[in-house]
C-alpha positions as CSV (number, residue, x, y, z in Angstrom):
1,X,26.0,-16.4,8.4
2,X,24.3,-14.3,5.6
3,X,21.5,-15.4,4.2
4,X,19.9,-14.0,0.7
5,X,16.4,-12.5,1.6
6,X,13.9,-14.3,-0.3
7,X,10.6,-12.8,2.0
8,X,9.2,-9.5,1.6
9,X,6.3,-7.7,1.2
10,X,3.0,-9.1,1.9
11,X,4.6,-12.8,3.3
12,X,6.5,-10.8,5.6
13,X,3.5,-9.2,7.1
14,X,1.7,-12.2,6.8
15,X,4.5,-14.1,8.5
16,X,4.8,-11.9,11.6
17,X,0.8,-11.5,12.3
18,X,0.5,-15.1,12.5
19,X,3.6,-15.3,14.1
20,X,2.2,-12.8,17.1
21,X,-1.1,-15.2,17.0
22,X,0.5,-18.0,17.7
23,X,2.6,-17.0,20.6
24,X,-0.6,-15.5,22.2
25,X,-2.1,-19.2,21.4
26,X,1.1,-20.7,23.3
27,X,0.5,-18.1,26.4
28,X,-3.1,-19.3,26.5
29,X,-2.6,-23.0,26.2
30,X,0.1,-22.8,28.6
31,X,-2.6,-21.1,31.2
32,X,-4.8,-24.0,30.5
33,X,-1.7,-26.9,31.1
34,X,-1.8,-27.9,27.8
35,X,2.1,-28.2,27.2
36,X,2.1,-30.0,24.0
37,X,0.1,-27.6,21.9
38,X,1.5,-24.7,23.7
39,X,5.2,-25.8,23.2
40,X,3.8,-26.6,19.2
41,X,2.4,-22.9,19.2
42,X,5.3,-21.4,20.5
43,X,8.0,-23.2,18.2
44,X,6.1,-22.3,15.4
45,X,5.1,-18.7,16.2
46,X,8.9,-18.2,17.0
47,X,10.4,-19.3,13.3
48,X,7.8,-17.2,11.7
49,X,8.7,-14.2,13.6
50,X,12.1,-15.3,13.0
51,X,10.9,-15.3,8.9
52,X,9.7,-12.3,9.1
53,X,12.5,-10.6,11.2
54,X,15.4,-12.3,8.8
55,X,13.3,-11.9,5.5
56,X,14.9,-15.2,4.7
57,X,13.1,-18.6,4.8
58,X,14.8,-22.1,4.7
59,X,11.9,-23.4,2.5
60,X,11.5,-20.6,0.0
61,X,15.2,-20.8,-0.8
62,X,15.0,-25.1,-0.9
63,X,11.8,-24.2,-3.2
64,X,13.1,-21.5,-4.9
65,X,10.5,-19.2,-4.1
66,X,11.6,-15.1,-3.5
67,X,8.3,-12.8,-2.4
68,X,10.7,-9.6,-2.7
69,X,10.4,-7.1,-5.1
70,X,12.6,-5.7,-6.6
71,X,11.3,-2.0,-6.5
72,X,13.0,-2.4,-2.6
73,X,16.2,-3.4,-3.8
74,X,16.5,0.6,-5.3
């Protein structure tokens, strides 16, 4: 399925930083048996890599919101 990128920019590197954070929060809670918050973490850290890796987010397109620029698109 193609999606229409709507992230770029700034979000994007936003996006995948705390993306990276909070899998590293979901390898540390999981060293201290705390499942819930590390599953949480992990979910969560996963669809913003997943953002940032795409450059498409479900929300932004439901919202109508596009952080590209369109000096890229050249």
């Amino acid at each position: 399925m193609e999606y229409r990128k709507n992230v770029g920019g700034i979000d994007r590197i936003v996006r995948g930083v705390l993306g990276i954070w909070l899998v590293a929060v979901a390898i540390s809670a999981v060293l201290d048996d705390k499942r819930v918050t590390a599953a949480t973490a992990a979910i969560a850290g996963a669809g913003l890599l997943r953002n940032a890796q795409a450059q498409h987010c479900g929300g932004n397109a439901l919202l109508g919101i596009d952080t590209t620029s369109d000096e890229s698109a050249e």
